[in-house]
C-alpha positions as CSV (number, residue, x, y, z in Angstrom):
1,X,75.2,-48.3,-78.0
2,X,72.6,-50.4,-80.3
3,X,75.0,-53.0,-80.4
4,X,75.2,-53.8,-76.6
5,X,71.2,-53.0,-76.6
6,X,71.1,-55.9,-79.3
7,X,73.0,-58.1,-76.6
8,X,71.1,-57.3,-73.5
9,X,68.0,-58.0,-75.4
10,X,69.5,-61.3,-77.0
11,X,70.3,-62.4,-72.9
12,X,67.0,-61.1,-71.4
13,X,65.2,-63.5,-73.9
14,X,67.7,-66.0,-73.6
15,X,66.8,-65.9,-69.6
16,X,63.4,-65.4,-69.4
17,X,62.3,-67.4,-71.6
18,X,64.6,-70.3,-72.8
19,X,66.8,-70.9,-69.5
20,X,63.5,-70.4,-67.6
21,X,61.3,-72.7,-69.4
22,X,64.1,-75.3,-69.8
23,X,63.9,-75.2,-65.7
24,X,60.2,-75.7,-66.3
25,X,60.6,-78.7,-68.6
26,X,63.3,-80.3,-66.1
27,X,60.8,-79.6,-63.4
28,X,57.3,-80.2,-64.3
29,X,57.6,-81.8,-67.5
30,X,55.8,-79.2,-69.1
31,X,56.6,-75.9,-70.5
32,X,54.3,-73.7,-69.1
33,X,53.5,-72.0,-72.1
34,X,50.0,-71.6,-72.5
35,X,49.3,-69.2,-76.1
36,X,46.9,-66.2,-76.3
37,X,43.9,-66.5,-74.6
38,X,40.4,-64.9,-75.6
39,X,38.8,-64.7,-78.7
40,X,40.2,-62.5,-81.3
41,X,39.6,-58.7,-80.5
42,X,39.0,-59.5,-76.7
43,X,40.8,-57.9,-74.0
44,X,42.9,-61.2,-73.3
45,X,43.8,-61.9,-76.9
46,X,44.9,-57.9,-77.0
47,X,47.4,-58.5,-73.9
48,X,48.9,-60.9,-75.5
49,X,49.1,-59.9,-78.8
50,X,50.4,-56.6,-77.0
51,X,53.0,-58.2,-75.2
52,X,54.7,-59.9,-78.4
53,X,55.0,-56.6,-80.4
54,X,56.5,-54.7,-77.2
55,X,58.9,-57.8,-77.6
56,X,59.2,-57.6,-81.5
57,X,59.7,-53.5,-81.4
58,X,62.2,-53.8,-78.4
59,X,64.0,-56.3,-80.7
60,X,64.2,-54.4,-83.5
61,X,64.6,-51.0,-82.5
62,X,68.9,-51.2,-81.9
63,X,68.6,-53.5,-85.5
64,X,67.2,-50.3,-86.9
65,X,69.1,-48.2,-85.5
66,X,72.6,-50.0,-86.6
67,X,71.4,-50.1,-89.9
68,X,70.9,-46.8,-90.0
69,X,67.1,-46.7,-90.8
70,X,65.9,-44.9,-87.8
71,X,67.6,-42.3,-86.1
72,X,67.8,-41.5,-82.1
73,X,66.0,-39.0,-80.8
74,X,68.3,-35.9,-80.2
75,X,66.6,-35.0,-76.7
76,X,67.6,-38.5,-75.4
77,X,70.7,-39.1,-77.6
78,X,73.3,-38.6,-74.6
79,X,75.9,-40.6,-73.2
80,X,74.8,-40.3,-69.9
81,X,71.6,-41.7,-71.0
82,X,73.1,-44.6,-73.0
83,X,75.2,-45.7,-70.0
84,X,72.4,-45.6,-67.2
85,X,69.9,-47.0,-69.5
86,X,72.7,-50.4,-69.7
87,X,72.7,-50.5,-65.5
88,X,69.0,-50.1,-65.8
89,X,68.5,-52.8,-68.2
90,X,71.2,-55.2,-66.4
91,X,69.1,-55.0,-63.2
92,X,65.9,-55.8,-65.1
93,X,67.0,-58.8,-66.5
94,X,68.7,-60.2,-63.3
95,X,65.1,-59.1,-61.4
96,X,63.1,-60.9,-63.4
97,X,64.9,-64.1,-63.6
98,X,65.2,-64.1,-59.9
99,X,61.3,-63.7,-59.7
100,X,60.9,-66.3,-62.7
101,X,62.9,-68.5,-60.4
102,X,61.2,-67.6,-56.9
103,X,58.2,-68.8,-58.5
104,X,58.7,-72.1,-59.0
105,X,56.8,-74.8,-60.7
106,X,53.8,-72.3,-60.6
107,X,55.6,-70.5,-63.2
108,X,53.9,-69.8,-66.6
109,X,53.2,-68.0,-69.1
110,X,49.4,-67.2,-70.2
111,X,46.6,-68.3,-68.3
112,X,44.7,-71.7,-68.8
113,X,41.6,-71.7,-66.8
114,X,41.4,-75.1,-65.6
115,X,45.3,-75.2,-64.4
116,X,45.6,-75.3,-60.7
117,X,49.2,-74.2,-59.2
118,X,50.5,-73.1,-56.4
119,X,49.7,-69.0,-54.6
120,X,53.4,-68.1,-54.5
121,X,53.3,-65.3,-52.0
122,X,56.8,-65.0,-50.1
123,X,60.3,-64.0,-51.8
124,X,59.6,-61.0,-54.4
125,X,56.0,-61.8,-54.2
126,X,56.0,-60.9,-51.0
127,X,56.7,-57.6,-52.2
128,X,54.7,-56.9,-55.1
129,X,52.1,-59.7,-56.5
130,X,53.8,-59.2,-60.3
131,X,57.9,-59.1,-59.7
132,X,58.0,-60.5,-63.0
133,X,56.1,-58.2,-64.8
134,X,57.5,-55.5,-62.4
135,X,61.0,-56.4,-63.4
136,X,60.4,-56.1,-67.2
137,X,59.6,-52.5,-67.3
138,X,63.0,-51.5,-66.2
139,X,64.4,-53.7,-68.1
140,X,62.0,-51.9,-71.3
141,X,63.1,-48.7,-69.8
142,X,66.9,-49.5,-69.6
143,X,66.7,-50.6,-72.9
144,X,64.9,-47.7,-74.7
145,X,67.3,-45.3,-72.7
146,X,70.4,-47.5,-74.7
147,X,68.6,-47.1,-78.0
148,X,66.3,-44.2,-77.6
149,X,64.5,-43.8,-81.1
150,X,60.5,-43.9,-81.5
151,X,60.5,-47.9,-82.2
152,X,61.7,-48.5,-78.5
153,X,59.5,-45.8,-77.4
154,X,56.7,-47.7,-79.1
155,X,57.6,-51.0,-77.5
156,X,58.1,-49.8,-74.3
157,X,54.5,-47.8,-74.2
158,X,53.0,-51.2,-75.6
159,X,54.5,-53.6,-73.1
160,X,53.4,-51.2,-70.7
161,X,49.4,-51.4,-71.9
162,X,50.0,-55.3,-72.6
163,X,51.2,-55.6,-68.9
164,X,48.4,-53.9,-67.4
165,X,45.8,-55.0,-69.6
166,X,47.5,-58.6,-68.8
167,X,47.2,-58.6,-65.1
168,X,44.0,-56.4,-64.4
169,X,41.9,-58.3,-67.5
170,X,43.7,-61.9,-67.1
171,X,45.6,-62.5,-64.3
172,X,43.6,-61.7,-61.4
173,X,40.3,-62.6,-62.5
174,X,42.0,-66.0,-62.9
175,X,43.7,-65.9,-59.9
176,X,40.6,-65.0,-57.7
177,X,38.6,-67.9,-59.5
178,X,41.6,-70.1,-58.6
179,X,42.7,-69.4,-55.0
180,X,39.8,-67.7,-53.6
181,X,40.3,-65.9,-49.9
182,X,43.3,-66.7,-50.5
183,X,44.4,-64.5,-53.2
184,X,42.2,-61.8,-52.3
185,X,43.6,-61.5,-48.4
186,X,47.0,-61.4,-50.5
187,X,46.0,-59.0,-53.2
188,X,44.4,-56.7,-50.1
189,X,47.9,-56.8,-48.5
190,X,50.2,-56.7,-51.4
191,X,50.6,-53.8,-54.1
192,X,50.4,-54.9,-57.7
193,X,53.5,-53.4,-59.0
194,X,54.8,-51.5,-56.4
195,X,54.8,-51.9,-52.7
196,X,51.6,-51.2,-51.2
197,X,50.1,-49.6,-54.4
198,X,47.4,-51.1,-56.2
199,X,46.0,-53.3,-53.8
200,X,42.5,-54.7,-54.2
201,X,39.7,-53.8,-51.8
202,X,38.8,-57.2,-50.0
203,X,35.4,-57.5,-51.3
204,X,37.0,-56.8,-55.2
């Protein structure tokens, strides 16, 4: 199913980052797009470098595939696979546009150190301190499982090293500097990814 891969990943993108930062505009005036962060070679400049090939590979891997220049992987070539990996993928994309949306004008994307905005803490992020970022790796996973050759293999690893190098090297450093107490009492009471896992120690 490359072609309906192609089209999922042509809406997720559409979503979460045209619709989403039109809202923004309409909203704040301002984009909220911020660039890579960090010198070249640092941690933050890695994230975000990461983050746009997962995005490039996950683009390009049902291409490939329709072309015919990379072949699935027999293990994972199945139906079954195909058709779970589209529910998967559907439920990403409509997970992180809600959380795009719960967050409000604090929405962004990058980090700039002297920007002030908002904690969001209830909705999704009452769940989880990342829904966003939670949301996209089902919707990486879905994905892969529709087209499941070594280049969405690749991009799905990678967006999973970007995201975590993102929010452990970046995010909450920045977030800590930011809100303070604040943050931290949320970050002690709320898992990173997943409910109640990954929360930080209140003196971290």
């Amino acid at each position: 199913m490359p072609e309906l891969a192609l089209a999922l990943y042509v809406l997720y993108l559409g979503l979460a980052f045209g619709v989403r930062t039109v809202i923004q505009v309409r909203r704040t005036g301002r984009t909220g797009f911020h660039g890579l962060g960090g010198r070249p070679g640092s941690p933050e400049w890695l994230a975000g470098v990461g983050f746009a090939l997962a995005l490039a590979l996950g683009f390009l891997a049902p291409i490939l595939e329709l072309t015919g220049t990379v072949d699935p992987l027999g293990a994972l070539d199945a139906p079954a696979v195909r058709l779970a990996g589209a529910g998967i993928a559907l439920a990403g994309i409509a997970a992180t546009f809600y959380a795009q949306v719960a967050m409000g004008t604090s929405w962004r994307i990058g980090v700039d150190p002297d920007e002030r905005t908002r904690l969001v803490t209830s909705g999704p992020f009452g769940l989880v301190r990342n829904p966003i970022f939670a949301a996209m790796l089902p919707t990486a996973l879905g994905l892969t499982m529709l087209v499941p050759n070594w280049i969405s293999l690749l991009g799905l690893i990678g967006l999973l090293v970007a995201l975590e190098l993102q929010v452990r090297i970046v995010e909450e450093p920045y977030l800590l500097s930011a809100h303070g107490t604040a943050y931290a009492d949320y970050a002690a009471r709320v898992g990173r990814f997943i409910p109640g896992v990954g929360r930080l120690s209140r003196t971290g």
